[in-house]
mmCIF file as gemmi writes it, N, C-alpha and C atoms, coordinates in Angstrom:
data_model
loop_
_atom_site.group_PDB
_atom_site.id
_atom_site.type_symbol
_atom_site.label_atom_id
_atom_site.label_alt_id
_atom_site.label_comp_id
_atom_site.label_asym_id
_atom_site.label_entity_id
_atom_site.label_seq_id
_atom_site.pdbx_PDB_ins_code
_atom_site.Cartn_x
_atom_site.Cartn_y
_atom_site.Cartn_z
_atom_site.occupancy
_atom_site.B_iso_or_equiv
_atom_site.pdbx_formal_charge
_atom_site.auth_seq_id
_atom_site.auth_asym_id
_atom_site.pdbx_PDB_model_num
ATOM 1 N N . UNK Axp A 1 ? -10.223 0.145 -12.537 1 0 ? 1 A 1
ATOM 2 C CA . UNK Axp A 1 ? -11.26 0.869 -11.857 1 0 ? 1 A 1
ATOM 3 C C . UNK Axp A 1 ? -11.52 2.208 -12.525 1 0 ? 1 A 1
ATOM 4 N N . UNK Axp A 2 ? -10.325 2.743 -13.199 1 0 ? 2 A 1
ATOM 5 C CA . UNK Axp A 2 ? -10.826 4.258 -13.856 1 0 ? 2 A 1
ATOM 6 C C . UNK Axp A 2 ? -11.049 3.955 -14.758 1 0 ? 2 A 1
ATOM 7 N N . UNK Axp A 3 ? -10.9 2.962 -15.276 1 0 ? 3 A 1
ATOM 8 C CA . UNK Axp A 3 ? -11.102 2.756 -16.863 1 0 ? 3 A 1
ATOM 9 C C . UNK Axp A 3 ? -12.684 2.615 -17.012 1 0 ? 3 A 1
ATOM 10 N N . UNK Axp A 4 ? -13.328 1.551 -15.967 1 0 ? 4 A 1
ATOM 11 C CA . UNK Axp A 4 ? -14.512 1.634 -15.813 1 0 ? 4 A 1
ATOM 12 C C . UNK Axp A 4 ? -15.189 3.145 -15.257 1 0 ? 4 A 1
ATOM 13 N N . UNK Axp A 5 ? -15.119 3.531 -14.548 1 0 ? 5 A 1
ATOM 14 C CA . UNK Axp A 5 ? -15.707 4.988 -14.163 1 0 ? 5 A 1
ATOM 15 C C . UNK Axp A 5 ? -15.765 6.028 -15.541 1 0 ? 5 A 1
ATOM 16 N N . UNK Axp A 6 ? -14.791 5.827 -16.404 1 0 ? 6 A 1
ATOM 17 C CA . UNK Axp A 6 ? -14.616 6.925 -17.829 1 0 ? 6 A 1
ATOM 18 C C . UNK Axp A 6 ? -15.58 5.949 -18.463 1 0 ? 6 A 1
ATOM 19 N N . UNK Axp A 7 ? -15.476 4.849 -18.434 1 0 ? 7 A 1
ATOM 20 C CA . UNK Axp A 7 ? -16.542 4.096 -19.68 1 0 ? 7 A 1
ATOM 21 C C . UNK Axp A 7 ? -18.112 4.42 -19.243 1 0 ? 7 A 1
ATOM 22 N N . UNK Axp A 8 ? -18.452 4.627 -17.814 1 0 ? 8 A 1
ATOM 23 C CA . UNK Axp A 8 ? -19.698 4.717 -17.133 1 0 ? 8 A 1
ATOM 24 C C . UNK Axp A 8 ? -20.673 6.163 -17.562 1 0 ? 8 A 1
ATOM 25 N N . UNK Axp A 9 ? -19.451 6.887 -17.611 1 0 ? 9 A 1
ATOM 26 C CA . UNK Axp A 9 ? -19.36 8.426 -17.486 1 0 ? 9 A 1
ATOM 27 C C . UNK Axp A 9 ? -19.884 8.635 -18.985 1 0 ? 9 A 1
ATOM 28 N N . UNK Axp A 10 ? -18.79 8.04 -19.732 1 0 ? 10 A 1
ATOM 29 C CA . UNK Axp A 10 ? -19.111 8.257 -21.401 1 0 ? 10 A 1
ATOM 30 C C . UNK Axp A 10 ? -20.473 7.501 -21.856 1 0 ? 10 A 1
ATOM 31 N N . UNK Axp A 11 ? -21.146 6.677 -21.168 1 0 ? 11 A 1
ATOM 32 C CA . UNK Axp A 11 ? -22.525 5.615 -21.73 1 0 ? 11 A 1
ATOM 33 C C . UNK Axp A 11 ? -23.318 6.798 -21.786 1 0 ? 11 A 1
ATOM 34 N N . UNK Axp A 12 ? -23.77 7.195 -22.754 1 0 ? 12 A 1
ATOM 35 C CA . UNK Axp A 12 ? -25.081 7.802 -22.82 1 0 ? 12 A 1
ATOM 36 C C . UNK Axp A 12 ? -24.864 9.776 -23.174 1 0 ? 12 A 1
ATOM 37 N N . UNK Axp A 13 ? -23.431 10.181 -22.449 1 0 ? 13 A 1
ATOM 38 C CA . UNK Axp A 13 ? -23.05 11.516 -22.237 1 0 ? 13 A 1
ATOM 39 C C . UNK Axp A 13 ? -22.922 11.8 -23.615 1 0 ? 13 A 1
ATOM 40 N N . UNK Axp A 14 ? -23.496 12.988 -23.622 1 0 ? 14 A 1
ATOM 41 C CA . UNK Axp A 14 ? -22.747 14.036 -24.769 1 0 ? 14 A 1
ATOM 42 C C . UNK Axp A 14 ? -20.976 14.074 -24.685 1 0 ? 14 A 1
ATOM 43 N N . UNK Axp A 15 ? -20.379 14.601 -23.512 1 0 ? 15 A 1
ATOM 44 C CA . UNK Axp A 15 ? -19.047 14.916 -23.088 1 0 ? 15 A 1
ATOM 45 C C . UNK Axp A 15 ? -18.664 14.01 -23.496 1 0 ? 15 A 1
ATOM 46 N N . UNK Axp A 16 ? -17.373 13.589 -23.687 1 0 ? 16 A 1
ATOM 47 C CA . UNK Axp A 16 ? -16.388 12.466 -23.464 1 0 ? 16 A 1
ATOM 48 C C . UNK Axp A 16 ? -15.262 12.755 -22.652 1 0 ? 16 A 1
ATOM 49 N N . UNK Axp A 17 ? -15.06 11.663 -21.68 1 0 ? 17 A 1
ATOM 50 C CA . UNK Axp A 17 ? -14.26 11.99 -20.474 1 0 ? 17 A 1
ATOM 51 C C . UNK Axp A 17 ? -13.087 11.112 -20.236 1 0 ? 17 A 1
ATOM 52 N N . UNK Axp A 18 ? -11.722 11.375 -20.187 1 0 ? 18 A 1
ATOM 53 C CA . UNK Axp A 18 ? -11.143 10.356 -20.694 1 0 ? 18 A 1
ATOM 54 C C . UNK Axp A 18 ? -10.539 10.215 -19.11 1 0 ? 18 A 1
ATOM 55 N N . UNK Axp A 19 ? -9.501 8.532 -19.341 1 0 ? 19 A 1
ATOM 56 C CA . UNK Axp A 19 ? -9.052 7.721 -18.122 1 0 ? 19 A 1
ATOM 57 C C . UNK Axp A 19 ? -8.391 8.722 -16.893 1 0 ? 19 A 1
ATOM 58 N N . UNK Axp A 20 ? -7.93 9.485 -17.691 1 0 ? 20 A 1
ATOM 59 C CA . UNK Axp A 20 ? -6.483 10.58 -17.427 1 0 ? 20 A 1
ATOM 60 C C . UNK Axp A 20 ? -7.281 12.038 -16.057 1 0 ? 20 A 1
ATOM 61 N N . UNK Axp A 21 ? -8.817 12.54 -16.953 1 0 ? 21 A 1
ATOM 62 C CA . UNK Axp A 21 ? -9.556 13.293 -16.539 1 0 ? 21 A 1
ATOM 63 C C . UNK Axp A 21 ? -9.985 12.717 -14.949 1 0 ? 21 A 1
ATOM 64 N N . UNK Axp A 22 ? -10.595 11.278 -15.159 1 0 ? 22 A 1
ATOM 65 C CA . UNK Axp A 22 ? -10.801 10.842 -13.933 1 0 ? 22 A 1
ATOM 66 C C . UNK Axp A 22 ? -9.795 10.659 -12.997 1 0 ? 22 A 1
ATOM 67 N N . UNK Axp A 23 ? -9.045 10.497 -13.445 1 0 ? 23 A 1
ATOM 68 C CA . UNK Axp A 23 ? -7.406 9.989 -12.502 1 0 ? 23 A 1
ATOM 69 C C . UNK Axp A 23 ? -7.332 11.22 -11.819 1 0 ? 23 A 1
ATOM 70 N N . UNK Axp A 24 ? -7.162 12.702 -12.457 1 0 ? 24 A 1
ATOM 71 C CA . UNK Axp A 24 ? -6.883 13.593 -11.637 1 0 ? 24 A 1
ATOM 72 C C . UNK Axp A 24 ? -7.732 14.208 -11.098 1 0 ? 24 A 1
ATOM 73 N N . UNK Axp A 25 ? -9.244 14.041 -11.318 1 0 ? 25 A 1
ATOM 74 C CA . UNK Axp A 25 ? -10.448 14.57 -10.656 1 0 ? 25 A 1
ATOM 75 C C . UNK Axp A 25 ? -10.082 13.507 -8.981 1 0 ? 25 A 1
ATOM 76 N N . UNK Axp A 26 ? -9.853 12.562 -8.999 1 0 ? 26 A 1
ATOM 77 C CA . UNK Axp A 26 ? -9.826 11.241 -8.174 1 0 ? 26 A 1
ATOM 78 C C . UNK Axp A 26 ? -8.893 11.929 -6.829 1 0 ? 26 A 1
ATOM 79 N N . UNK Axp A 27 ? -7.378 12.082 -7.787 1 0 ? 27 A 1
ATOM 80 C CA . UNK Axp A 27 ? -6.395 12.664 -6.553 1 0 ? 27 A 1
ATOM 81 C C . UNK Axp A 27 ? -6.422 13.854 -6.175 1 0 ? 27 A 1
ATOM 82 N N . UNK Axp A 28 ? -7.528 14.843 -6.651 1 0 ? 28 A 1
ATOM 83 C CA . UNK Axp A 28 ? -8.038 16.445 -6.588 1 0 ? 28 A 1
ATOM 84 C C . UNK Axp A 28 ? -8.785 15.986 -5.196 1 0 ? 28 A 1
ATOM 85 N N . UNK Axp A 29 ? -9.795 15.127 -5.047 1 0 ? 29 A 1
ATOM 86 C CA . UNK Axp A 29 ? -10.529 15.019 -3.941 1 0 ? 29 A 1
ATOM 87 C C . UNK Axp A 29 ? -10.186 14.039 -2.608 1 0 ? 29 A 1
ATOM 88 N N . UNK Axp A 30 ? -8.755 13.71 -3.185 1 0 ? 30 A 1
ATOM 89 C CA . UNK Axp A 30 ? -8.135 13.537 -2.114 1 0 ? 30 A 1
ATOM 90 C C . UNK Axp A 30 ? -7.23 12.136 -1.721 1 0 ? 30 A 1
ATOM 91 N N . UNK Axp A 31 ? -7.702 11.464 -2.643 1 0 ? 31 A 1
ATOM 92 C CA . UNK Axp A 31 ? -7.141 9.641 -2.908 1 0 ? 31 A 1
ATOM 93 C C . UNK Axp A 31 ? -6.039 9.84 -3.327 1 0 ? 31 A 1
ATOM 94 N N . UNK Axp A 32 ? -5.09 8.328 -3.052 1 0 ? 32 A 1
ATOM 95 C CA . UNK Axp A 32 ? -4.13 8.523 -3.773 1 0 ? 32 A 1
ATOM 96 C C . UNK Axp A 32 ? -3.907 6.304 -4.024 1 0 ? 32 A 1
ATOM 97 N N . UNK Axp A 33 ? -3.152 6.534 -4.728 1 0 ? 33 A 1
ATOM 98 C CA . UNK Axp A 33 ? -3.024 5.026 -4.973 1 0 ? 33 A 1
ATOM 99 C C . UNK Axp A 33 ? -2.149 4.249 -4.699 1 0 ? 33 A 1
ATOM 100 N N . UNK Axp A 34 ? -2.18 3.035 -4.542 1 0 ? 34 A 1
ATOM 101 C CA . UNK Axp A 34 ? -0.941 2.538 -3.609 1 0 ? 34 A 1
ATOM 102 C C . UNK Axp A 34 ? -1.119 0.64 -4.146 1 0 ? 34 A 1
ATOM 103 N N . UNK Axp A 35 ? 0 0.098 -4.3 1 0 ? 35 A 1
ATOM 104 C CA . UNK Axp A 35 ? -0.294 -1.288 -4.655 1 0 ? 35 A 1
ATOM 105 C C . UNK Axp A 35 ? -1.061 -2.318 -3.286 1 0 ? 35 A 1
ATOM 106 N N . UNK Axp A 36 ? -1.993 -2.902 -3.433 1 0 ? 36 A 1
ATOM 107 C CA . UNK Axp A 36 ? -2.532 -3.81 -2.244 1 0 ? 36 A 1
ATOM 108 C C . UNK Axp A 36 ? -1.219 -4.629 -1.635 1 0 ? 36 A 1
ATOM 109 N N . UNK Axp A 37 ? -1.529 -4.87 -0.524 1 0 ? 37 A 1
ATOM 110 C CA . UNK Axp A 37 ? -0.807 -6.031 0.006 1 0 ? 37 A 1
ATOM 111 C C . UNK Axp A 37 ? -1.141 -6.971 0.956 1 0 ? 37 A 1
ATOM 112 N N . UNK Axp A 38 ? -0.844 -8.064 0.875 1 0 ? 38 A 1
ATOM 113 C CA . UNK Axp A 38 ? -1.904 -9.228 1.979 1 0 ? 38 A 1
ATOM 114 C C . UNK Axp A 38 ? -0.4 -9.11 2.777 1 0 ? 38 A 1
ATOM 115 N N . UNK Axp A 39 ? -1.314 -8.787 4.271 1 0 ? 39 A 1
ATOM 116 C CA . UNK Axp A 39 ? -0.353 -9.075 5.376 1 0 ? 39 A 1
ATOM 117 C C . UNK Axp A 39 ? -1.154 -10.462 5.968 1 0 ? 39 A 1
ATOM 118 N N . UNK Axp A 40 ? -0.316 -11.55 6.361 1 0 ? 40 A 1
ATOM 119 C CA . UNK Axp A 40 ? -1.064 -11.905 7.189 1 0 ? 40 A 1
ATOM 120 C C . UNK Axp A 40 ? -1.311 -12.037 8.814 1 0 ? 40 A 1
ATOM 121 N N . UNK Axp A 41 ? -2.524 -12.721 8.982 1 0 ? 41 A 1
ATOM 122 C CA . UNK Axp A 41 ? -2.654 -12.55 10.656 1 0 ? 41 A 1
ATOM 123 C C . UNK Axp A 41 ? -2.076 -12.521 11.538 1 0 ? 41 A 1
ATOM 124 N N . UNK Axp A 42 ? -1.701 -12.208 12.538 1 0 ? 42 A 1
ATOM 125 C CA . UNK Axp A 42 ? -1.354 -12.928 13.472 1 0 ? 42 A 1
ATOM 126 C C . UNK Axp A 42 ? -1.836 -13.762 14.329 1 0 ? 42 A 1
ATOM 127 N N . UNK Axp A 43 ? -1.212 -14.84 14.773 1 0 ? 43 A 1
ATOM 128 C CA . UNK Axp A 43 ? -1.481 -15.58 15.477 1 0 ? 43 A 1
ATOM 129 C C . UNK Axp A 43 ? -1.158 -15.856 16.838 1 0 ? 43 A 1
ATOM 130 N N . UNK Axp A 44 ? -1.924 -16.439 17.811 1 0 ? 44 A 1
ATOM 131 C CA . UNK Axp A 44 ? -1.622 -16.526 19.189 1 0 ? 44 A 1
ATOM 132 C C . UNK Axp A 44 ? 0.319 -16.979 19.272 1 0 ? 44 A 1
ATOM 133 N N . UNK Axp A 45 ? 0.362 -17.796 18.893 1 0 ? 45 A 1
ATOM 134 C CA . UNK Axp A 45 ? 2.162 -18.158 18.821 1 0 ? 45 A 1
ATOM 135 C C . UNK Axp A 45 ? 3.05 -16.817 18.514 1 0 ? 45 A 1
ATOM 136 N N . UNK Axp A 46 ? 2.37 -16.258 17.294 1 0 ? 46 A 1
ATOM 137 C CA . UNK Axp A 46 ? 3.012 -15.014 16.695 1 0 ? 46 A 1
ATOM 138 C C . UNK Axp A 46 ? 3.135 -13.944 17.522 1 0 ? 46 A 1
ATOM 139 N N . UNK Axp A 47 ? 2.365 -13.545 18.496 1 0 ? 47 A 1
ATOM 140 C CA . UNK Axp A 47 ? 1.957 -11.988 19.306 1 0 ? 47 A 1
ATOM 141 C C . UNK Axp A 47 ? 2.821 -12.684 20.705 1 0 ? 47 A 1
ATOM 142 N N . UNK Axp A 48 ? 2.891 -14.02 20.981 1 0 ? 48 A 1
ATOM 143 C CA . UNK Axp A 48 ? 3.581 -14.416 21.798 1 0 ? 48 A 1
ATOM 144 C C . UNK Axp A 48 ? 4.989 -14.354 21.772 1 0 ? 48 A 1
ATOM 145 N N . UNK Axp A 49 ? 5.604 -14.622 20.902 1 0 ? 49 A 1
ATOM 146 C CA . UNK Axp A 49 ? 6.862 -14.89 20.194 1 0 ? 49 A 1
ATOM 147 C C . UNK Axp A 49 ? 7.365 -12.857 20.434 1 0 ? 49 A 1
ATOM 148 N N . UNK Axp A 50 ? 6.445 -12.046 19.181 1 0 ? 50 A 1
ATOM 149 C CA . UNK Axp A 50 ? 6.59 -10.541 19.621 1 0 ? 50 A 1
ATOM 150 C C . UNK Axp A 50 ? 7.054 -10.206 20.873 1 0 ? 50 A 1
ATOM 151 N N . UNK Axp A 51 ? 6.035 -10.939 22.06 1 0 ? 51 A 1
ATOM 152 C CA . UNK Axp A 51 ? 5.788 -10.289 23.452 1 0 ? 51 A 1
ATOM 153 C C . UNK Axp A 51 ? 7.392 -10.435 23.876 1 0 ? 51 A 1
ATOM 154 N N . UNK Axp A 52 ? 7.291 -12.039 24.002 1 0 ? 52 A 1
ATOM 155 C CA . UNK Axp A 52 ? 8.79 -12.299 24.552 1 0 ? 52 A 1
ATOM 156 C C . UNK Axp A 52 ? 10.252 -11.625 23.702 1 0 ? 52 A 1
ATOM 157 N N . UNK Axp A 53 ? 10.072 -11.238 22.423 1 0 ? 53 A 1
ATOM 158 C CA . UNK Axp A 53 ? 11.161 -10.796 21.792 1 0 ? 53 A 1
ATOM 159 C C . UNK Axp A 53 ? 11.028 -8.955 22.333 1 0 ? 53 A 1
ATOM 160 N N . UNK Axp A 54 ? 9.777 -8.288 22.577 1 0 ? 54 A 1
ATOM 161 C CA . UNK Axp A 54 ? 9.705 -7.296 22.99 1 0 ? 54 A 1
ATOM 162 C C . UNK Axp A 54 ? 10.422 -6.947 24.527 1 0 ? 54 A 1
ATOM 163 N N . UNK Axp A 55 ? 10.262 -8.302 25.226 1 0 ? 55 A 1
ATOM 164 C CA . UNK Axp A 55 ? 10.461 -8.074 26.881 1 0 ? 55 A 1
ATOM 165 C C . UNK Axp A 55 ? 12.451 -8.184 26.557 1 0 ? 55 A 1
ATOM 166 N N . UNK Axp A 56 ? 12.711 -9.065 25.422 1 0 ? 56 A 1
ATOM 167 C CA . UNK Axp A 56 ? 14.551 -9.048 25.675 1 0 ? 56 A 1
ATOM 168 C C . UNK Axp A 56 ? 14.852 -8.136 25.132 1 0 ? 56 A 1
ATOM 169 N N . UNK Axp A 57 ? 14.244 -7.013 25.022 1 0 ? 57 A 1
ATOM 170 C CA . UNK Axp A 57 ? 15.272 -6.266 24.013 1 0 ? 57 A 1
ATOM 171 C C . UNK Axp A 57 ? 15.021 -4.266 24.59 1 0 ? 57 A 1
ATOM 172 N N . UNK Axp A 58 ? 13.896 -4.794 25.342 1 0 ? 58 A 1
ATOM 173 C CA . UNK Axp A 58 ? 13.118 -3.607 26.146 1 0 ? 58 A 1
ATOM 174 C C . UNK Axp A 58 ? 14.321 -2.589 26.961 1 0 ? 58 A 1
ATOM 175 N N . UNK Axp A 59 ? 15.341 -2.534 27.547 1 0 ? 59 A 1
ATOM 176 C CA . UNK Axp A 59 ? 16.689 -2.096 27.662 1 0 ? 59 A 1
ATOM 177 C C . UNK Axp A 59 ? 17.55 -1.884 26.901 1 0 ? 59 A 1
ATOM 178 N N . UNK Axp A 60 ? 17.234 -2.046 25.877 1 0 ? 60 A 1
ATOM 179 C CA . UNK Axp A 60 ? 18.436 -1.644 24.894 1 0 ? 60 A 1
ATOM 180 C C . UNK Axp A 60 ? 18.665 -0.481 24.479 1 0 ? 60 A 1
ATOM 181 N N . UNK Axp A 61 ? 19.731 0.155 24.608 1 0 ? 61 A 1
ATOM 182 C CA . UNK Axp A 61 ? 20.396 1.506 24.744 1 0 ? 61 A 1
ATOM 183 C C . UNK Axp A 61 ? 20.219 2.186 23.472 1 0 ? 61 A 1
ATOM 184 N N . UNK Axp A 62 ? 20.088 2.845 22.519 1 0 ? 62 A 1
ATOM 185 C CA . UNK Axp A 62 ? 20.491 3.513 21.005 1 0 ? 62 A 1
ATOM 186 C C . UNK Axp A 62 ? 21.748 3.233 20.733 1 0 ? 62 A 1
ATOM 187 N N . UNK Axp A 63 ? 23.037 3.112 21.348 1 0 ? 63 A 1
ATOM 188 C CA . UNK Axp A 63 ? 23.762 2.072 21.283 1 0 ? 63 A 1
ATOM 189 C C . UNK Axp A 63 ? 23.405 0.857 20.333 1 0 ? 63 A 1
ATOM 190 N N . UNK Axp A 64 ? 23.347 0.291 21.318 1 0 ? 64 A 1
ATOM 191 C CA . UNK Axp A 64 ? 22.58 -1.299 21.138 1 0 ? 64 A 1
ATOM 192 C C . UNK Axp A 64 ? 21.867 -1.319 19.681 1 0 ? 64 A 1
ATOM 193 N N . UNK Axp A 65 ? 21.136 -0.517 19.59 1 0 ? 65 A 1
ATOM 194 C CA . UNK Axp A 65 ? 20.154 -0.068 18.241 1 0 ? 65 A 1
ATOM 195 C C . UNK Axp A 65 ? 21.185 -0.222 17.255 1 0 ? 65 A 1
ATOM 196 N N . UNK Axp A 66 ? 22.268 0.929 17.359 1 0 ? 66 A 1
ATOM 197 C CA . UNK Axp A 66 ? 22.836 0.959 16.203 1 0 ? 66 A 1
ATOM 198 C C . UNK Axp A 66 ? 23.7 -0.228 15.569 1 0 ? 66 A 1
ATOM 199 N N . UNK Axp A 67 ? 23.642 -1.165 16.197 1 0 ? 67 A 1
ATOM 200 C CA . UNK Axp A 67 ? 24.27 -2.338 15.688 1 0 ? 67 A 1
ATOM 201 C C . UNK Axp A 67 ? 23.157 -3.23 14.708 1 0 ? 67 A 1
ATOM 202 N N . UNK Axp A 68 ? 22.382 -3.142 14.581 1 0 ? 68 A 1
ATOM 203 C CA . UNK Axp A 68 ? 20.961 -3.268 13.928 1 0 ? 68 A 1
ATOM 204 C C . UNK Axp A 68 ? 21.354 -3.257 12.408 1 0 ? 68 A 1
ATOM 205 N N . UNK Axp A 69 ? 20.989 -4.335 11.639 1 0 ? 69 A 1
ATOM 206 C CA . UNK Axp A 69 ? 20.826 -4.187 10.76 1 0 ? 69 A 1
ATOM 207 C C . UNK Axp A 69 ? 19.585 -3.685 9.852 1 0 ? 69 A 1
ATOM 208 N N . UNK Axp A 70 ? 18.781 -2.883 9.258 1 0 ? 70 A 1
ATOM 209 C CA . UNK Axp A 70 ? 17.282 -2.854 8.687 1 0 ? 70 A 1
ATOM 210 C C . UNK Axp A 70 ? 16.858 -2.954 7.882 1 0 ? 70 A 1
ATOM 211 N N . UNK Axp A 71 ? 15.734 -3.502 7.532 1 0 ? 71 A 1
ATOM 212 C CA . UNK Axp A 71 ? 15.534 -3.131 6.09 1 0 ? 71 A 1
ATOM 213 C C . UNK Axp A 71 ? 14.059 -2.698 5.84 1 0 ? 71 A 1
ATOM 214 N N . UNK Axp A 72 ? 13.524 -1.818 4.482 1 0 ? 72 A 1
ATOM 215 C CA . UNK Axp A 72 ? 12.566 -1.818 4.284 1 0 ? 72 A 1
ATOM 216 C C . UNK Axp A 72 ? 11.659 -2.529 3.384 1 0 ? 72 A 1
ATOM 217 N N . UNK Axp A 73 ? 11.934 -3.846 3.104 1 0 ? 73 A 1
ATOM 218 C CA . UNK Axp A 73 ? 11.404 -4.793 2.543 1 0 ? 73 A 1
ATOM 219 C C . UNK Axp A 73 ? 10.863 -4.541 1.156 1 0 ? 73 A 1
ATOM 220 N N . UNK Axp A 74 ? 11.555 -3.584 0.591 1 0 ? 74 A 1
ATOM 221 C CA . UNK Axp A 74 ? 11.135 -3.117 -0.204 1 0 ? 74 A 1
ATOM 222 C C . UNK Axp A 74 ? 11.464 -4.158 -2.088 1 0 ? 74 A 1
ATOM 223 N N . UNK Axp A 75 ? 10.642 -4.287 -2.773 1 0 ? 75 A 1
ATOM 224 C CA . UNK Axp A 75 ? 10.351 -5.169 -3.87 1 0 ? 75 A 1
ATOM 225 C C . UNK Axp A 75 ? 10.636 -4.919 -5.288 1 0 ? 75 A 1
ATOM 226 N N . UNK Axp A 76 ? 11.418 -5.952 -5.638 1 0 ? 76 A 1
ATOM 227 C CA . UNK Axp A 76 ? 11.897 -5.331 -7.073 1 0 ? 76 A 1
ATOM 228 C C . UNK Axp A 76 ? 11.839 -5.995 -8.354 1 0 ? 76 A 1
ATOM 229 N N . UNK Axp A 77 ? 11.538 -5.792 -8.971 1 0 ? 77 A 1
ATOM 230 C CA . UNK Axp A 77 ? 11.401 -6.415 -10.477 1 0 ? 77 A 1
ATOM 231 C C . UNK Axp A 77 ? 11.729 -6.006 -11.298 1 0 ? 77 A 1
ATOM 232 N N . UNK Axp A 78 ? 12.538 -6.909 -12.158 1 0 ? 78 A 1
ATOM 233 C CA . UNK Axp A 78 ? 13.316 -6.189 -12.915 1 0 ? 78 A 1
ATOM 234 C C . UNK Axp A 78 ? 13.037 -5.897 -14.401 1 0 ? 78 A 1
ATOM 235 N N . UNK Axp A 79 ? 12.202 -7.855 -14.808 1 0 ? 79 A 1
ATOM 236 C CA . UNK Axp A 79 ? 11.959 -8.007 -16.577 1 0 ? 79 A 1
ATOM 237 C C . UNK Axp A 79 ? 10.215 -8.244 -16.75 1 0 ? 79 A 1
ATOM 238 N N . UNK Axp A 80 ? 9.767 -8.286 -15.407 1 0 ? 80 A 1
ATOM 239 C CA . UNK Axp A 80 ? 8.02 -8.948 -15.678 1 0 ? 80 A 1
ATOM 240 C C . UNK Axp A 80 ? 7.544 -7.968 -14.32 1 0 ? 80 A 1
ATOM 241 N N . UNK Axp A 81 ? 6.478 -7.777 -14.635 1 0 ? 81 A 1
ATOM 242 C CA . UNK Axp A 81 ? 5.316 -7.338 -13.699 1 0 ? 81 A 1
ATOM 243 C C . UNK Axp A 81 ? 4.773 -8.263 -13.223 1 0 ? 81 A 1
ATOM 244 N N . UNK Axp A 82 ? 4.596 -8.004 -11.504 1 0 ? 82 A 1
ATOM 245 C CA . UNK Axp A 82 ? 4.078 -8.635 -10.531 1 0 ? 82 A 1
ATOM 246 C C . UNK Axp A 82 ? 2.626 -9.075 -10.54 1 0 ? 82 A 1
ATOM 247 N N . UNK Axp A 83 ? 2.177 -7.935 -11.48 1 0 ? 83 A 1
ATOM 248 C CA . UNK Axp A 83 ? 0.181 -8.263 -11.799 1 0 ? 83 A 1
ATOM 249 C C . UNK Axp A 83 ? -0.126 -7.912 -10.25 1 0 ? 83 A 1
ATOM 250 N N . UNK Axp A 84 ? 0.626 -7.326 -9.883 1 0 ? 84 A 1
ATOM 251 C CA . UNK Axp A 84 ? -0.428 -6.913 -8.103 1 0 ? 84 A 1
ATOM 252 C C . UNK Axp A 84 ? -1.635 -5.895 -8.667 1 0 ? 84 A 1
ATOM 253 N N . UNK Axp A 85 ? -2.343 -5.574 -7.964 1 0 ? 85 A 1
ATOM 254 C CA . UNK Axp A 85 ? -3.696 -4.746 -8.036 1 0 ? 85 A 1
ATOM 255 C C . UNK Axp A 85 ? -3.159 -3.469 -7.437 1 0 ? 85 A 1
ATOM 256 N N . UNK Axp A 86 ? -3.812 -2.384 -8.372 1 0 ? 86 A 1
ATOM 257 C CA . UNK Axp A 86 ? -3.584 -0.527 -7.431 1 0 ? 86 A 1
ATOM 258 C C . UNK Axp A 86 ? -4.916 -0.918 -7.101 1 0 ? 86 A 1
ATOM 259 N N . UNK Axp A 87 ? -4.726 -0.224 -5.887 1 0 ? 87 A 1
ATOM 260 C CA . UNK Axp A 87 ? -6.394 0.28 -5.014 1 0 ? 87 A 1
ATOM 261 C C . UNK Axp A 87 ? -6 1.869 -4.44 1 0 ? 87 A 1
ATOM 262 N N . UNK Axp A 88 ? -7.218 2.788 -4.62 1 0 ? 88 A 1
ATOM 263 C CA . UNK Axp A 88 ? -7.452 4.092 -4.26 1 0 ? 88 A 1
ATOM 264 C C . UNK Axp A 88 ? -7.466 4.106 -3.021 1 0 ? 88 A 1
ATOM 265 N N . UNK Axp A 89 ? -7.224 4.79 -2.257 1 0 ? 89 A 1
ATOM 266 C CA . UNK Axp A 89 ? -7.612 5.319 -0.856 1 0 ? 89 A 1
ATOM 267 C C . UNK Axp A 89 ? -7.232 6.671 -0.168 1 0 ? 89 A 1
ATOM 268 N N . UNK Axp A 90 ? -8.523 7.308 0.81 1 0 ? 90 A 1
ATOM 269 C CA . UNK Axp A 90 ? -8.248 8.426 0.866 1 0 ? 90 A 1
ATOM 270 C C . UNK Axp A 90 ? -6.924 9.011 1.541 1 0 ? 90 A 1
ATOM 271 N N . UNK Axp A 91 ? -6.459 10.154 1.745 1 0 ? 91 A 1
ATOM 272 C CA . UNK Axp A 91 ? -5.741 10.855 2.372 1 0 ? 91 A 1
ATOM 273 C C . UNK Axp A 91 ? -6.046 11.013 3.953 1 0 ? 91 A 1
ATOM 274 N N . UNK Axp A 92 ? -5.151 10.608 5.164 1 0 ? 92 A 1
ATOM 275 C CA . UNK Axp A 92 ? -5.87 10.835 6.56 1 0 ? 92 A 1
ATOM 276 C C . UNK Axp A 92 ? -4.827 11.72 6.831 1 0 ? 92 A 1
């Protein structure tokens, strides 16, 4: 996407504006970038399943919590790239 915006910029301009220029003009006005991710839907079974796992657990002490295992699902690669897509989006 910046690569195109610097190539757009440079058609015709005197200036030349390189990938790097746009990148930080981009996060100056407020974007920042983040890899996409497909969540998917939920479904009537799914929000059901939630509800009832929400209603057994609705008493549970911080105690209780701390027996919890968690994680942040977080993704790793070690020898190849995933080829996921960056997409821009603003700052809220």
């Amino acid at each position: 996407m910046l690569t195109q915006i610097a190539a757009d910029l440079n058609a015709g301009a005197s200036t030349i504006v390189s990938v790097r220029t746009v990148q930080r003009t981009v996060i100056n006005m407020g974007s920042h970038s983040r890899r996409s991710t497909r969540v998917p839907l939920l479904t009537a079974l799914h929000k059901a399943l939630l509800l009832s796992w929400t209603r057994q657990h609705y008493h549970w002490t911080v105690d209780d919590w701390k027996h919890v295992t968690w994680s942040n699902e977080s993704r790793f690669q070690l020898y190849r790239t995933d080829a996921r897509v960056r997409v821009w989006r603003q700052h809220y």
